[in-house]
N, C-alpha and C positions, 0 to 999 in steps of 0.2 A: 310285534315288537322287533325293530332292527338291532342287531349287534352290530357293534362299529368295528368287530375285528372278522366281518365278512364285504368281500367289495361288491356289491347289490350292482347288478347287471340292468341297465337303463334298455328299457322294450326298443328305444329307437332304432338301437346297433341291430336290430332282426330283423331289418326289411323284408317282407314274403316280396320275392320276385315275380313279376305278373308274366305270364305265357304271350305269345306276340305271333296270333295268325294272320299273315296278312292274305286279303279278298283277292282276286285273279282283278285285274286291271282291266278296265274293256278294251278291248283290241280286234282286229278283222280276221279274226281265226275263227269262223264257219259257229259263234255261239259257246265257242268251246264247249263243242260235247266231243266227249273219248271215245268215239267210234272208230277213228282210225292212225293208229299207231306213227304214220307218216306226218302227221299234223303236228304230233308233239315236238316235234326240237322247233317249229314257228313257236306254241306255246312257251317254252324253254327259254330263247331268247324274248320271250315281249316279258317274262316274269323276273326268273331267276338270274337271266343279263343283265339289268337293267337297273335290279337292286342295288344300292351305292355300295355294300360288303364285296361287290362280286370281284376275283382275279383272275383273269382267264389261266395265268399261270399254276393255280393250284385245282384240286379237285374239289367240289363241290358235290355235297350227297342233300336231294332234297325231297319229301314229301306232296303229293298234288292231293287235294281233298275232292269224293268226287261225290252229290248228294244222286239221291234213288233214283234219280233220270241219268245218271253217270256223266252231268255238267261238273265242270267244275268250280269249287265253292271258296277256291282259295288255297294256298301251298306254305311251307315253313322250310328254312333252310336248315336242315339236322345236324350238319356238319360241314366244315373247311378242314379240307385237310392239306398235305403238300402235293406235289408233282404226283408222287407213286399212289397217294392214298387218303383213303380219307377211314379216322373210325365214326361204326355205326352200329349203335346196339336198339334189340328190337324197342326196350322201354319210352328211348327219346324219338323216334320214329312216329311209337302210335299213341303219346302222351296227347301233342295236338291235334291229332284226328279223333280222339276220343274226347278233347273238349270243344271242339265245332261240332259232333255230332255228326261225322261222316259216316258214308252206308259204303264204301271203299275207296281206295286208294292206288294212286299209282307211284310209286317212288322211280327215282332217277338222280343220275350222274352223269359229271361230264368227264372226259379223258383227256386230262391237256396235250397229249401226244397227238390226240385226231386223231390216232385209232380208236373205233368205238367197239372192237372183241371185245368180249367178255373174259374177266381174267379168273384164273380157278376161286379168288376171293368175291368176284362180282357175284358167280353162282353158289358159292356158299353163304353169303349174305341173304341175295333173294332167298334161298330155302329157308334160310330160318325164319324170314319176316314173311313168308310165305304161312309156316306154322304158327308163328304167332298172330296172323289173322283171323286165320280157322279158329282158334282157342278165340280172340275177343269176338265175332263175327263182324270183322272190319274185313274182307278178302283183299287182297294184291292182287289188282285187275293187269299190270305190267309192269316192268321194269326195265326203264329207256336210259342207254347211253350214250349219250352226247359225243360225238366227233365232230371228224370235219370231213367231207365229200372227197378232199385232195386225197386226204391221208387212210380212204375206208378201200378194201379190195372191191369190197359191192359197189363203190361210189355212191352211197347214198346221205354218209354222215351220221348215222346212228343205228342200234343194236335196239332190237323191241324182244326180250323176253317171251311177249305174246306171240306175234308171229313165226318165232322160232320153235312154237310147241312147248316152252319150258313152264310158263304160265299159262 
């Protein structure tokens, strides 16, 4: 029985928002398999550049989905952030790896400065989403910062977590 001195809330105002992984695009990047650290910023740019959201001006924190052969199966942008920064917390990070049913992950970021160091916040971020893979058994295979070759002391335009022993 309705009382007419309650306002009855119509279902339609609750839209569940649906999750939005999108597939790796096929592109000339060797199959895209994650064997080597150096391949990712081609990755990088054929996905996450090319996205219509993308601003080279701000920072961009993204997710790469990678299935049991460590191809990749698809990527989600986690976050836009400004110039300095972007937030990233572990929850939005492995929500979509956990509903594609990834076996790991590689997250990454770019730097709009073109320096691709890692700044005290980049490795305190990878550890924690480090830990929170171990706990889902989703591991963080690396974690790539995007520069630019002008702007890197190594000249090569990106930071690999992996290579560097940190992952």
């Amino acid at each position: 029985m309705k009382r007419k001195d309650i306002n009855w809330i119509q279902p339609s105002l609750f839209a569940v928002p649906h999750l939005k992984a999108v597939s790796v695009r096929e592109a000339e990047v060797a199959d895209h398999h994650c064997d080597d650290p150096g391949k990712f910023p081609v990755v990088w740019r054929e996905t996450v550049e090319t996205d219509p959201i993308f601003d080279p001006e701000k920072e961009h924190f993204a997710v790469f989905f990678l299935n049991r052969k460590n191809r990749l199966c698809g990527f989600n942008i986690v976050s836009i952030g400004t110039q300095h920064g972007a937030l990233v917390e572990p929850r939005e990070v492995f929500r979509p790896a956990i509903a594609v049913a990834a076996s790991s992950i590689i997250i990454a970021h770019n730097h709009p400065s073109g320096d691709p160091g890692p700044s005290t916040a980049d490795i305190q971020v990878t550890k924690k989403l480090m830990e929170a893979g171990e706990i889902l058994l989703i591991p963080v295979r690396d974690h790539v910062i995007i520069g630019s070759k002008e702007h890197d002391p190594n000249e090569i335009g990106y930071y690999s977590f992996h290579e560097a022993g940190l992952v």
